[in-house]
TIKOL-569881 format. One record per atom (N, C-alpha, C): residue in three letters; chain; atom name; y negated, x negated, z negated. Coordinates in Angstrom, 1 decimal, decimal comma. Each point is the difference from the previous one (the first is absolute). Layout:
<rs>
{type=ALA | mol=A | atom=CA | c2=Y | c1=X | c3=Z}
...
</rs>
This chain:
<rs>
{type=UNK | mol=A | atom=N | c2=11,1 | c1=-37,3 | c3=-16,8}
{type=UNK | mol=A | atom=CA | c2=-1,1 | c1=0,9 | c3=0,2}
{type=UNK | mol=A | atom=C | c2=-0,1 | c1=0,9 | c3=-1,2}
{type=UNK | mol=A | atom=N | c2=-1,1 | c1=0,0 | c3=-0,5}
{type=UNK | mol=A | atom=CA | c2=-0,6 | c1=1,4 | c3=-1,1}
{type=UNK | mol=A | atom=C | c2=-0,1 | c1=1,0 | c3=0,8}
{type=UNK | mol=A | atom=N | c2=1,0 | c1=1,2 | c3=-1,0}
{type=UNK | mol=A | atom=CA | c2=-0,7 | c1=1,4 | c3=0,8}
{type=UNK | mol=A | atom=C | c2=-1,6 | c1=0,4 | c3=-0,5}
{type=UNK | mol=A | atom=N | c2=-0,6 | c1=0,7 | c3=0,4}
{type=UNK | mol=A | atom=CA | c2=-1,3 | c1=0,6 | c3=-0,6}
{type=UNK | mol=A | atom=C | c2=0,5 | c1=1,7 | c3=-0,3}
{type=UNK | mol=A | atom=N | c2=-0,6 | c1=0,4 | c3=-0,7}
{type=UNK | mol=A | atom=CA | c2=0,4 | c1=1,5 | c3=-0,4}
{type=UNK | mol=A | atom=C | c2=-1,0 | c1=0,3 | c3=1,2}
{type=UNK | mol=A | atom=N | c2=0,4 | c1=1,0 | c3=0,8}
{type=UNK | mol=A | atom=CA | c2=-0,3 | c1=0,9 | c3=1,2}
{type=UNK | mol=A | atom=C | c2=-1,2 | c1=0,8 | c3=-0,8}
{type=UNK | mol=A | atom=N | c2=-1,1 | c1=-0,5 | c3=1,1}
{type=UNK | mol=A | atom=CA | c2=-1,6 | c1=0,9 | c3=-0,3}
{type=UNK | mol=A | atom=C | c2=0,2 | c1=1,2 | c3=0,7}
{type=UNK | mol=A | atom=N | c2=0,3 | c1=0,4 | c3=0,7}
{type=UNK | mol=A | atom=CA | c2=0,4 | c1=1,5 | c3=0,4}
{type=UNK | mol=A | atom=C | c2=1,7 | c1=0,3 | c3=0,1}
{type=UNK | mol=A | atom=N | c2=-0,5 | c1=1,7 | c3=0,0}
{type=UNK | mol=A | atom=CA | c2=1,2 | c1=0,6 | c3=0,2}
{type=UNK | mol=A | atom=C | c2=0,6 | c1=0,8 | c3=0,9}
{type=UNK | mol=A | atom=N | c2=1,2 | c1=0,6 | c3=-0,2}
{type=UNK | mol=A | atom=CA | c2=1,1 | c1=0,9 | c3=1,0}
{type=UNK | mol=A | atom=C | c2=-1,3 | c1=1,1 | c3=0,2}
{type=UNK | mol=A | atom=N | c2=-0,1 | c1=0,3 | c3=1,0}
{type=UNK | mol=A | atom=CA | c2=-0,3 | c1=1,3 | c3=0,3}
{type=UNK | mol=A | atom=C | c2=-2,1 | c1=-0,2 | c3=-0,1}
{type=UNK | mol=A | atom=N | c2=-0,5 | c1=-1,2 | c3=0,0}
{type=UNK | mol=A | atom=CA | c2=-1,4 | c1=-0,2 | c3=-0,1}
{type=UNK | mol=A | atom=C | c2=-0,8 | c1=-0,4 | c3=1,3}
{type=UNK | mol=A | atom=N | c2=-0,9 | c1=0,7 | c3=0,2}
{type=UNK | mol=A | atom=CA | c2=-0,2 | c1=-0,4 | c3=1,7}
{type=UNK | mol=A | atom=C | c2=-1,4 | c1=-0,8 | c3=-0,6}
{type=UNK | mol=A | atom=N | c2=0,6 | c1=-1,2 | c3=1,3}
{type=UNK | mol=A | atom=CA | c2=-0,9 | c1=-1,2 | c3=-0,4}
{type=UNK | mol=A | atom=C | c2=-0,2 | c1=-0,6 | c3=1,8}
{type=UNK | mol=A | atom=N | c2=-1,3 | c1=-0,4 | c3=-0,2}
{type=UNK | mol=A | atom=CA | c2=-0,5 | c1=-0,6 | c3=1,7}
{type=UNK | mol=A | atom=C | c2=0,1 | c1=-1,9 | c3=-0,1}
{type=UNK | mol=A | atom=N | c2=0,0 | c1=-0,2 | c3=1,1}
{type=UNK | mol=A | atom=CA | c2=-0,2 | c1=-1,7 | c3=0,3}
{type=UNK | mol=A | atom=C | c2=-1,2 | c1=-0,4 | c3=0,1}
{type=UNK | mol=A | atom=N | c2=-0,3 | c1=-0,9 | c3=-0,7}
{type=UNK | mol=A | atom=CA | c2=-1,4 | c1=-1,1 | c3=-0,6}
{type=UNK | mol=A | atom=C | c2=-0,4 | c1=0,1 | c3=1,3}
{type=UNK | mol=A | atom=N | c2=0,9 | c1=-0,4 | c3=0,8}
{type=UNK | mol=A | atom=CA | c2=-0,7 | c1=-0,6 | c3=1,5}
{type=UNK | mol=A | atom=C | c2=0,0 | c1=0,4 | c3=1,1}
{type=UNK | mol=A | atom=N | c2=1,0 | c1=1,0 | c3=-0,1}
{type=UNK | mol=A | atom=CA | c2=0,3 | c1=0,6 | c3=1,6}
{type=UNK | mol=A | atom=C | c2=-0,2 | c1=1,8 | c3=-0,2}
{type=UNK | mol=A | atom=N | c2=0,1 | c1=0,9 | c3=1,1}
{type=UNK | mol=A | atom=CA | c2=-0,7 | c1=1,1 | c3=-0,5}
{type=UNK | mol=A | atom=C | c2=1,1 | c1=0,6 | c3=0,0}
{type=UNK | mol=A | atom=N | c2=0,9 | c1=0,1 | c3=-1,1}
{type=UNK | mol=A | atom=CA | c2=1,2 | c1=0,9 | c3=0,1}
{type=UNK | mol=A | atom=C | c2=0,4 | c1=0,5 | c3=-1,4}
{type=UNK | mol=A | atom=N | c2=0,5 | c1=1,2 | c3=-0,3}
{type=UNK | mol=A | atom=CA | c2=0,3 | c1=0,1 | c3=-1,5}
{type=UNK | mol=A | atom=C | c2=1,4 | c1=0,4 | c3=0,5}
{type=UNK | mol=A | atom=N | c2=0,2 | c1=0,6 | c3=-2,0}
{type=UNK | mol=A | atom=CA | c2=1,9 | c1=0,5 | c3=0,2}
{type=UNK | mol=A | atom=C | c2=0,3 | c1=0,3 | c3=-1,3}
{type=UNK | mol=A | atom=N | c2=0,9 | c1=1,2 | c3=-0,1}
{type=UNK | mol=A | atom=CA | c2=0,8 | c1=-0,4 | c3=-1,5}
{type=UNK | mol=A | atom=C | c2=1,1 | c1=-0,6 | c3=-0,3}
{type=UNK | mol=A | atom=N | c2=0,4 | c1=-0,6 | c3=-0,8}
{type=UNK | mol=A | atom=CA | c2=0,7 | c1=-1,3 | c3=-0,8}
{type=UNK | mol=A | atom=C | c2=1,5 | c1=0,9 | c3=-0,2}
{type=UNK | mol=A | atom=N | c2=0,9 | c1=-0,4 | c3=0,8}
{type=UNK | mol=A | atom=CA | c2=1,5 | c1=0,4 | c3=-0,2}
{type=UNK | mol=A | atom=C | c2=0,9 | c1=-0,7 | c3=-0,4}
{type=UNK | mol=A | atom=N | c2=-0,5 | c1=-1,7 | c3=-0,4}
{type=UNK | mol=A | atom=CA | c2=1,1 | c1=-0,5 | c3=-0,8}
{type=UNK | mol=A | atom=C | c2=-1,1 | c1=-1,1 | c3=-0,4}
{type=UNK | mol=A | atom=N | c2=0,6 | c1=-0,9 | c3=-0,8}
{type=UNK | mol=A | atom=CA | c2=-0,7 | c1=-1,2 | c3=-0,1}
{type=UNK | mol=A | atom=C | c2=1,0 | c1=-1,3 | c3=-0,2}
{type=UNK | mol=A | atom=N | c2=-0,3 | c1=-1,0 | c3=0,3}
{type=UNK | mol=A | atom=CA | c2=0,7 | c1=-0,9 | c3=-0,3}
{type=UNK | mol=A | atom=C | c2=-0,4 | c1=-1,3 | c3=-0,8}
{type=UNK | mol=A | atom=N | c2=0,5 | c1=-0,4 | c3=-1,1}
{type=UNK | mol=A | atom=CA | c2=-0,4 | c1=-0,9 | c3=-1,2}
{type=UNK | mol=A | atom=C | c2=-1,0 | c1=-1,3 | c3=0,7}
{type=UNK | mol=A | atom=N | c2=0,7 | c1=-0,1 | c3=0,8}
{type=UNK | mol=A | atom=CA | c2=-0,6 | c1=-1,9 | c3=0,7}
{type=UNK | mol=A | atom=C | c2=0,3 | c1=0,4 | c3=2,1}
{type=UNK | mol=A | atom=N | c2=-0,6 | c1=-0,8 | c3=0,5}
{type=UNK | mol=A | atom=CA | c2=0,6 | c1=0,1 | c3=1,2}
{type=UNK | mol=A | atom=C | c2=1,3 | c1=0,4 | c3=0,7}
{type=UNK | mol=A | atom=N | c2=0,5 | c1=0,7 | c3=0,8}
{type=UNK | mol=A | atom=CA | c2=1,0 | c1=0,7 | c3=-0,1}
{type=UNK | mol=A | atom=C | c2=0,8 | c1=-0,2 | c3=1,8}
{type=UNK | mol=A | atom=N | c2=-0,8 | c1=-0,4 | c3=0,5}
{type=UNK | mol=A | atom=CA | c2=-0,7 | c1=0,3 | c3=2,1}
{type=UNK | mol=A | atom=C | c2=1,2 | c1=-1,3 | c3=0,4}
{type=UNK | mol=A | atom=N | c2=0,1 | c1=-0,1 | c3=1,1}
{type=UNK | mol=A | atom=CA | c2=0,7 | c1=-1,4 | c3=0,8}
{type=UNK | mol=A | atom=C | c2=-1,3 | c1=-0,5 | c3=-0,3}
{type=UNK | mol=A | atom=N | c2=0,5 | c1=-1,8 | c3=0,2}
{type=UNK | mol=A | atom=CA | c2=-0,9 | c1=-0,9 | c3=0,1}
{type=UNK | mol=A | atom=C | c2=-1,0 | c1=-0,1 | c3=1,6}
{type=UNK | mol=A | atom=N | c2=1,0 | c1=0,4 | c3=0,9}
{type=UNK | mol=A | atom=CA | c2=-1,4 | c1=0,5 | c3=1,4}
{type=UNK | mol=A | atom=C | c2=-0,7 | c1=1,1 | c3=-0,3}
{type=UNK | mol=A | atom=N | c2=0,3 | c1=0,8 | c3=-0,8}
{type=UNK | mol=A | atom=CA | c2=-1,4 | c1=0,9 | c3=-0,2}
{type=UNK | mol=A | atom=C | c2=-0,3 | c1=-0,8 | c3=-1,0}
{type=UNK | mol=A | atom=N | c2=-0,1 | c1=-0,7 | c3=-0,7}
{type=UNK | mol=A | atom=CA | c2=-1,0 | c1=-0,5 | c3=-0,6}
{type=UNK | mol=A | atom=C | c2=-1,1 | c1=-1,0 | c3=0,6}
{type=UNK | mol=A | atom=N | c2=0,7 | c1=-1,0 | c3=0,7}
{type=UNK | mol=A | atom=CA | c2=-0,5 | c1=-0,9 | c3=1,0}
{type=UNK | mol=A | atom=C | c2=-0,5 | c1=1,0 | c3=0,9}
{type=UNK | mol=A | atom=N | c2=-0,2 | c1=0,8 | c3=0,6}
{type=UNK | mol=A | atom=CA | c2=-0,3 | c1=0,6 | c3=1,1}
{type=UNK | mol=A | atom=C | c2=-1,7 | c1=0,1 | c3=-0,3}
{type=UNK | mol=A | atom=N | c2=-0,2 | c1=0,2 | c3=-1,4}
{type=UNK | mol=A | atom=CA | c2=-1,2 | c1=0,1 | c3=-0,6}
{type=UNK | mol=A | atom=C | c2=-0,5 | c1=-1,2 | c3=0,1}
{type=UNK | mol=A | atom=N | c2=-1,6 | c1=0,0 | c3=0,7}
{type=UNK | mol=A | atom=CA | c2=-0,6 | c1=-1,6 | c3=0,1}
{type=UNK | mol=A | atom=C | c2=-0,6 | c1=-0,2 | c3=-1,4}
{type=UNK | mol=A | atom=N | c2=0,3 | c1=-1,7 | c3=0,1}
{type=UNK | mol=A | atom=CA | c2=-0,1 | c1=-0,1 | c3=-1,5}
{type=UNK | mol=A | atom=C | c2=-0,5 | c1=-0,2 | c3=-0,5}
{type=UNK | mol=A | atom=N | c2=-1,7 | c1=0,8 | c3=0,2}
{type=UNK | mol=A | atom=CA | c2=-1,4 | c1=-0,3 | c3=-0,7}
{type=UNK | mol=A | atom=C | c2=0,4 | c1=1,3 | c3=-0,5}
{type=UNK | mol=A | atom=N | c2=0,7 | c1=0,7 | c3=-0,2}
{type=UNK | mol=A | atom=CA | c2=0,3 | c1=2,0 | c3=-0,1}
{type=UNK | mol=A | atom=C | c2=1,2 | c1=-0,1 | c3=-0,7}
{type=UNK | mol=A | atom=N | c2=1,0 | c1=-1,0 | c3=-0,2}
{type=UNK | mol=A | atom=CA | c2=1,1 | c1=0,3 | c3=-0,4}
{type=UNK | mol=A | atom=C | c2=0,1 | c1=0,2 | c3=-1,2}
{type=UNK | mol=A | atom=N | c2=0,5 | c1=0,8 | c3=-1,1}
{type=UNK | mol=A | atom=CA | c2=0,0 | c1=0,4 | c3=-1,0}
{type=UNK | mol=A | atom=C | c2=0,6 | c1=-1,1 | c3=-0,4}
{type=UNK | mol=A | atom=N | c2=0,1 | c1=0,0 | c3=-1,4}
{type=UNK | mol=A | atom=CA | c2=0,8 | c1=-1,1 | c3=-0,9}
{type=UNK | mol=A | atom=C | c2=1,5 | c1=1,3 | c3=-0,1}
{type=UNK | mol=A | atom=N | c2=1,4 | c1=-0,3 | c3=-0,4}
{type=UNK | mol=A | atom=CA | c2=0,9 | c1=0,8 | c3=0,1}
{type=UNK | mol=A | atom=C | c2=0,4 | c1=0,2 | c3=-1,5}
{type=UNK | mol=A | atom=N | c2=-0,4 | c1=-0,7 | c3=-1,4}
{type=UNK | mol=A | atom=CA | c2=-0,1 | c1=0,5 | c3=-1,3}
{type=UNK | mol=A | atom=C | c2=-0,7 | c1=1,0 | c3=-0,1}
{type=UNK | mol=A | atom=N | c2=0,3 | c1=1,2 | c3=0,5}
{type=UNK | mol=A | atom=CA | c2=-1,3 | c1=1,2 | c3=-0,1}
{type=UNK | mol=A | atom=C | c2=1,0 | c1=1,4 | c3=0,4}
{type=UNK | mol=A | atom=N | c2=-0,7 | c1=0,7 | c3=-1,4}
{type=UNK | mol=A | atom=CA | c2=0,8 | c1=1,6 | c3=1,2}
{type=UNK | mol=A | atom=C | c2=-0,6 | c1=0,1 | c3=1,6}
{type=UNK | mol=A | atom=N | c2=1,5 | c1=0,4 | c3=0,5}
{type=UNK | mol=A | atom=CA | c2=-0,3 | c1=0,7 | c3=1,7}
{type=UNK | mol=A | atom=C | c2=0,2 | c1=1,4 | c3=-0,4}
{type=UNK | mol=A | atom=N | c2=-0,8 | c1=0,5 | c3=1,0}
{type=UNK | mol=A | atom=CA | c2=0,3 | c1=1,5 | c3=-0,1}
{type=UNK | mol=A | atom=C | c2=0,7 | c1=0,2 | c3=1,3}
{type=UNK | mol=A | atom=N | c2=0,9 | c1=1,3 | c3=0,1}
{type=UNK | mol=A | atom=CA | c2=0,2 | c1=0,8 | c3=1,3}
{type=UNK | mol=A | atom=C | c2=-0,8 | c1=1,3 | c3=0,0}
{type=UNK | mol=A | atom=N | c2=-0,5 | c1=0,0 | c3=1,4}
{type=UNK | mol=A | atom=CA | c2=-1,1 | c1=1,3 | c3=-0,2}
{type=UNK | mol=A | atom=C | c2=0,2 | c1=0,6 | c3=1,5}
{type=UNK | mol=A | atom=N | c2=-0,1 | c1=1,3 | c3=-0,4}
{type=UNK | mol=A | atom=CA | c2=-0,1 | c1=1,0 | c3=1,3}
{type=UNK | mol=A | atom=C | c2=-1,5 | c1=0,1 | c3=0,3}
{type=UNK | mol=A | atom=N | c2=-0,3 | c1=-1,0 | c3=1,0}
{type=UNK | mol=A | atom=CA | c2=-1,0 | c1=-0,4 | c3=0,2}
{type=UNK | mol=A | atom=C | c2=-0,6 | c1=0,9 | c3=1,3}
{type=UNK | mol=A | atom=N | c2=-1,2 | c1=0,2 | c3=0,3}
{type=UNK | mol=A | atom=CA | c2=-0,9 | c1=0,5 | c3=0,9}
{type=UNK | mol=A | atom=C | c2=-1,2 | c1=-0,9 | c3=0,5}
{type=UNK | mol=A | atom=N | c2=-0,4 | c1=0,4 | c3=1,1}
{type=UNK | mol=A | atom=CA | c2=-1,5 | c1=-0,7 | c3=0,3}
{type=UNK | mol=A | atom=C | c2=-0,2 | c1=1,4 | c3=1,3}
{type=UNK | mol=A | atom=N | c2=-1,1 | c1=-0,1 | c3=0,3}
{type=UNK | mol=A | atom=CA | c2=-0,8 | c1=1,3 | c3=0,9}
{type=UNK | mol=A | atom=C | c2=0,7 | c1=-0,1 | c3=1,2}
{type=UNK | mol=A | atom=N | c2=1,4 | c1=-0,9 | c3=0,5}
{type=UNK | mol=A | atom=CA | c2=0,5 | c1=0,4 | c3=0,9}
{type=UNK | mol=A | atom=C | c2=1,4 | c1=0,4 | c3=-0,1}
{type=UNK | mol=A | atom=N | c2=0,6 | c1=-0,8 | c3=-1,0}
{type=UNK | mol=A | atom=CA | c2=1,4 | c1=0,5 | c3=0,0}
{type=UNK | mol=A | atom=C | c2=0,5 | c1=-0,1 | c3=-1,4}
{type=UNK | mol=A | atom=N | c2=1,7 | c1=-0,2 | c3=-0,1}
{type=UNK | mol=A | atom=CA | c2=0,4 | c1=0,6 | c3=-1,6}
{type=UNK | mol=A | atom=C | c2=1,3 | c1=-1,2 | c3=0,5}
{type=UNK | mol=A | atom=N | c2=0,2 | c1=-0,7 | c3=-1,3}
{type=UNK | mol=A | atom=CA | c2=0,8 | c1=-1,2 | c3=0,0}
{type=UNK | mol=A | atom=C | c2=0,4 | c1=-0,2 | c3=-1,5}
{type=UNK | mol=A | atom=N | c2=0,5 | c1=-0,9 | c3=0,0}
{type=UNK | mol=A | atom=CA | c2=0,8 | c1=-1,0 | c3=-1,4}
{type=UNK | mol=A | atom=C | c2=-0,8 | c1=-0,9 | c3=0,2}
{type=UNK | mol=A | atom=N | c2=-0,4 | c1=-0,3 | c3=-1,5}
{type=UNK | mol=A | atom=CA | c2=-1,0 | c1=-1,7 | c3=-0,2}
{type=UNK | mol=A | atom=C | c2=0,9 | c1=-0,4 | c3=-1,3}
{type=UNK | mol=A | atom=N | c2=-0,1 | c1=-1,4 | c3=-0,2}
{type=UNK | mol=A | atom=CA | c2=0,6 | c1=-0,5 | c3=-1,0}
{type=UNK | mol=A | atom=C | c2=-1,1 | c1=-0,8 | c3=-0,1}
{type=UNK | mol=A | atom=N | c2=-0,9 | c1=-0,1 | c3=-1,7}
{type=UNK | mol=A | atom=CA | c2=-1,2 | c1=-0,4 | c3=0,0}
{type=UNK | mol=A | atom=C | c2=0,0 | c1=-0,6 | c3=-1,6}
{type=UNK | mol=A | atom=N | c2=-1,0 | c1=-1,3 | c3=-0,1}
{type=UNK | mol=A | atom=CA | c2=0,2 | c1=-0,6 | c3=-1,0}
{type=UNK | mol=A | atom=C | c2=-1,1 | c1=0,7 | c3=-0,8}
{type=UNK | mol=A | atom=N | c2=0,5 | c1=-0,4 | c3=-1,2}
{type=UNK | mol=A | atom=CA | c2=-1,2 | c1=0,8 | c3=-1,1}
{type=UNK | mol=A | atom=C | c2=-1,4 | c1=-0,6 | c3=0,4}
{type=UNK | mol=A | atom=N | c2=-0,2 | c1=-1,0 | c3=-0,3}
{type=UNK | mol=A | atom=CA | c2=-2,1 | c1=-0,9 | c3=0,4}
{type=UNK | mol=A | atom=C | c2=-0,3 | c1=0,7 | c3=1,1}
{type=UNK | mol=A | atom=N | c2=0,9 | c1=0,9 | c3=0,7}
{type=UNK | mol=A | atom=CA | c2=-0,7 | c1=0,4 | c3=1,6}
{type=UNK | mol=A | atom=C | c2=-0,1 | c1=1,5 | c3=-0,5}
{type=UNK | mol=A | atom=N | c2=0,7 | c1=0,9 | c3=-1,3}
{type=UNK | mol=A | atom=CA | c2=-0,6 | c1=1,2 | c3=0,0}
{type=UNK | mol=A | atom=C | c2=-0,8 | c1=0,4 | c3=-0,9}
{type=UNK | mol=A | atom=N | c2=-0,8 | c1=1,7 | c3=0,1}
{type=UNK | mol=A | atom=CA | c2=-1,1 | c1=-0,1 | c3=-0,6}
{type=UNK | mol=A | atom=C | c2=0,6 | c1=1,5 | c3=0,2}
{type=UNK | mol=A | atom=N | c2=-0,1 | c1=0,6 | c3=-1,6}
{type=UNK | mol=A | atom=CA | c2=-0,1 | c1=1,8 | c3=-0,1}
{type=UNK | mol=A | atom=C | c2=-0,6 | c1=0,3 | c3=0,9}
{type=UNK | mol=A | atom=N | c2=0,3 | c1=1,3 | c3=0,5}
{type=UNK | mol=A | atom=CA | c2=-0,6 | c1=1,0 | c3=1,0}
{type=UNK | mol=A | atom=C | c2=-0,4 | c1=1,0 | c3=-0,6}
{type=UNK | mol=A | atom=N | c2=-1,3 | c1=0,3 | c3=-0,3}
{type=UNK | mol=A | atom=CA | c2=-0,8 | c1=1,0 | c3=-0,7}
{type=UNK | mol=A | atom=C | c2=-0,3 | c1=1,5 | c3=0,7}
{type=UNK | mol=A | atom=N | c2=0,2 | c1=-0,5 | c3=1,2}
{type=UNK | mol=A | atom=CA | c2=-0,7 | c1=0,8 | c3=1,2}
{type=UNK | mol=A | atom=C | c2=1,0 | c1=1,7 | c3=-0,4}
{type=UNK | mol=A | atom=N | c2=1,4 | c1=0,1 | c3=-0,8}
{type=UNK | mol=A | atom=CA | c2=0,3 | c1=1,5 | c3=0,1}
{type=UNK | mol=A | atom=C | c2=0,2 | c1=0,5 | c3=1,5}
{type=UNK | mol=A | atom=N | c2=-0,4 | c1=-0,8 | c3=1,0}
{type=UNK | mol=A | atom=CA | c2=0,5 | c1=0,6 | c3=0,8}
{type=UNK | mol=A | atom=C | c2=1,8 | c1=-0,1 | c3=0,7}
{type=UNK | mol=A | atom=N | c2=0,7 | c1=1,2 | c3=0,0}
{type=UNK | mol=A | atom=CA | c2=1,3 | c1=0,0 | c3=0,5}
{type=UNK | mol=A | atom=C | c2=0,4 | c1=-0,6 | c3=1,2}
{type=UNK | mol=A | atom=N | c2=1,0 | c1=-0,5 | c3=0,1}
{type=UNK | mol=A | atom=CA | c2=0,7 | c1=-1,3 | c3=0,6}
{type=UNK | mol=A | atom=C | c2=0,7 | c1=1,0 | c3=0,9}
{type=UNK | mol=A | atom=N | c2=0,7 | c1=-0,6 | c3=1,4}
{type=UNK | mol=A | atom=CA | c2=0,3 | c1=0,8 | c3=0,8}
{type=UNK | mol=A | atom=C | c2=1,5 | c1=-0,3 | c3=0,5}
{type=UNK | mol=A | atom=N | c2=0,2 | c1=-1,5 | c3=-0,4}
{type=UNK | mol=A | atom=CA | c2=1,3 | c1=-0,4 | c3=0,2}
{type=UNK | mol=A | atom=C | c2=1,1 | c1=0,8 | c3=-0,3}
{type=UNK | mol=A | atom=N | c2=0,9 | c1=0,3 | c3=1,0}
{type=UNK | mol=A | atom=CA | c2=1,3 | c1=1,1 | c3=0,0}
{type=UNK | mol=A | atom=C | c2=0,8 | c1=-0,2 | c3=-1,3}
{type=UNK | mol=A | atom=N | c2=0,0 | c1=-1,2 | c3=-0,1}
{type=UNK | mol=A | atom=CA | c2=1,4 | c1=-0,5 | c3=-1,1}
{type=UNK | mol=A | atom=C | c2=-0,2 | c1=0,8 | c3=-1,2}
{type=UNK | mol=A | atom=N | c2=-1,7 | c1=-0,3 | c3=-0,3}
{type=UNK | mol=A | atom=CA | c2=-0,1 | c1=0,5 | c3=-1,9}
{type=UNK | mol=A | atom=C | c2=0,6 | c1=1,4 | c3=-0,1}
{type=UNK | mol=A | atom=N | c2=-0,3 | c1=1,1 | c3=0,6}
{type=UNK | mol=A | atom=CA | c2=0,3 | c1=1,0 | c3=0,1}
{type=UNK | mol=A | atom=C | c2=2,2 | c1=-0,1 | c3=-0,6}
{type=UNK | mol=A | atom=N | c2=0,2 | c1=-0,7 | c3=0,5}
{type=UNK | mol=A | atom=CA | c2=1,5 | c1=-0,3 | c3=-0,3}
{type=UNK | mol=A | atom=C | c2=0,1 | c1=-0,9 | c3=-1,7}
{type=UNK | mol=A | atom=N | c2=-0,6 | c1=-0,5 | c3=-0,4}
{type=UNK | mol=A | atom=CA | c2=-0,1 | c1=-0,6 | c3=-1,5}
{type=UNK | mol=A | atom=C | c2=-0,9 | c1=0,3 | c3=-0,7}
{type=UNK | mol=A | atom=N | c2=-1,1 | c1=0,8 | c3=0,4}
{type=UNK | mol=A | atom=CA | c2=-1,3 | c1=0,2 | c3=-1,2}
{type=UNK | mol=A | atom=C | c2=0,0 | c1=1,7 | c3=0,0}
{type=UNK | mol=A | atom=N | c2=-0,8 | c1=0,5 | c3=-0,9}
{type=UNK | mol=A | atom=CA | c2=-0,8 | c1=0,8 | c3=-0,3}
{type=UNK | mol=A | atom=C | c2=-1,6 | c1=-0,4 | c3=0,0}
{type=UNK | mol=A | atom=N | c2=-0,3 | c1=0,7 | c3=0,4}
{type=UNK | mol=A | atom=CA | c2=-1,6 | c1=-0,3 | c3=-0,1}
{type=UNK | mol=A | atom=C | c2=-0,5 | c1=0,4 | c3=-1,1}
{type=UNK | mol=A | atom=N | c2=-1,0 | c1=-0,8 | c3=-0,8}
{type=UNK | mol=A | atom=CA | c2=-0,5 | c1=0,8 | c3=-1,2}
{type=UNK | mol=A | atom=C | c2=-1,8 | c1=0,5 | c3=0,3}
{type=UNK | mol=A | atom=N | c2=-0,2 | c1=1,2 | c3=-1,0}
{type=UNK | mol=A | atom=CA | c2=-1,6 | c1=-0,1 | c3=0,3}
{type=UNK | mol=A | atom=C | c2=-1,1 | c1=-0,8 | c3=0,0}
{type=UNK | mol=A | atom=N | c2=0,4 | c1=-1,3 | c3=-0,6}
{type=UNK | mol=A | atom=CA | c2=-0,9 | c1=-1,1 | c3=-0,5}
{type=UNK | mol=A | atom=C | c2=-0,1 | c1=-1,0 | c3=1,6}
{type=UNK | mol=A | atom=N | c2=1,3 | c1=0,6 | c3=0,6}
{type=UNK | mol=A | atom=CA | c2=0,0 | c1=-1,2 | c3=1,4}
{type=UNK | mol=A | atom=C | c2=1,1 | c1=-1,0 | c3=-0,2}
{type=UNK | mol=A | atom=N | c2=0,4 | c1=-0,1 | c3=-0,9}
{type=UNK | mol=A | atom=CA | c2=1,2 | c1=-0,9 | c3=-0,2}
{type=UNK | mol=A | atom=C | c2=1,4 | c1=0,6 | c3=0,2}
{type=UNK | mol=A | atom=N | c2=0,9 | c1=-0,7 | c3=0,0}
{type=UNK | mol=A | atom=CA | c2=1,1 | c1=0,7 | c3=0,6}
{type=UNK | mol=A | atom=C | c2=1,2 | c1=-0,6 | c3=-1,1}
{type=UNK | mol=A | atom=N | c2=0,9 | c1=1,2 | c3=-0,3}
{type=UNK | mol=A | atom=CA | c2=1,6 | c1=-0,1 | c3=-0,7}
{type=UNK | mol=A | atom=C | c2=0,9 | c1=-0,6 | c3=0,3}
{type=UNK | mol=A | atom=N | c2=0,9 | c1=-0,2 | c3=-0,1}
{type=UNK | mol=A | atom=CA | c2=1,9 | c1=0,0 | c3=0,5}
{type=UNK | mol=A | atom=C | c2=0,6 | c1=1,3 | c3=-0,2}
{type=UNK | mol=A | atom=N | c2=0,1 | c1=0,4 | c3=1,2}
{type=UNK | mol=A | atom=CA | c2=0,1 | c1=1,2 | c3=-0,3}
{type=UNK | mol=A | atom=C | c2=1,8 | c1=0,4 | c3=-0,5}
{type=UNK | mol=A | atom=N | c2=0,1 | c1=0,9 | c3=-1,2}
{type=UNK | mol=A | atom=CA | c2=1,5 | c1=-0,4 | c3=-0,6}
{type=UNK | mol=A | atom=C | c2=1,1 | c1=0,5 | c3=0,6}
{type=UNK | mol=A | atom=N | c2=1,3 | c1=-0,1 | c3=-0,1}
{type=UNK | mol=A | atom=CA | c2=0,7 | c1=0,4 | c3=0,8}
{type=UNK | mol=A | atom=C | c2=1,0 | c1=0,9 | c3=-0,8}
{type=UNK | mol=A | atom=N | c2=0,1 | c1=1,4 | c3=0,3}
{type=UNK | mol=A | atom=CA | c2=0,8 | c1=1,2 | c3=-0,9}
{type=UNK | mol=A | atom=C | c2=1,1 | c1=-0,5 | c3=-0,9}
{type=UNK | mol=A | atom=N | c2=0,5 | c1=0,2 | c3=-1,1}
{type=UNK | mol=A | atom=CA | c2=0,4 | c1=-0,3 | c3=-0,7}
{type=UNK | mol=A | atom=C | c2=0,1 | c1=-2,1 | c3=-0,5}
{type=UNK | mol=A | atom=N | c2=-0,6 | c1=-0,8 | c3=0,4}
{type=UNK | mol=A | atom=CA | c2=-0,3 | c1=-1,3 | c3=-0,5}
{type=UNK | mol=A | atom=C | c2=-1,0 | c1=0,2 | c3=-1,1}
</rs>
């Protein structure tokens, strides 16, 4: 498998093409990363191709706050500026004015 150099980044809040949920980006991973039943679990008119960045994202939708692991073709920047509510960030980001979010550093590293 070819890696692709990763279209987004650590700390960039980005939403899903298709489903109504956004998140910011806490790791990424070069090529598929998941067990093969989460992959298969996806029906396979939907299933990503797995030469592609995944993201992990501290993901939201209007009812709750979760982990998504999401292939790149399924995200799309999040313009909206509006702040994200998931408990986690608060533990690895800083929030910036712009709406995007840090790694936030750790005292003397």
């Amino acid at each position: 498998m070819q890696e692709r150099k990763a279209k987004f980044g650590i700390g960039q809040v980005v939403r899903h093409r298709r489903y109504p949920f956004r998140g910011v980006i806490y790791d990424v991973d070069p090529v598929f990363a998941n067990t093969e039943e989460w992959w298969l679990a996806i029906p396979e008119n939907l299933r990503p191709s797995k030469d592609q960045p995944f993201y992990h994202l501290f993901a939201e939708n209007s009812d709750t706050e979760y982990i998504a692991y999401v292939s790149e073709q399924n995200l799309l920047p999040d313009r909206s500026s509006e702040p994200l509510r998931h408990p986690q960030i608060d533990d690895v980001f800083n929030r910036l004015d712009d709406g995007s979010y840090r790694v936030k550093t750790v005292p003397g590293h």
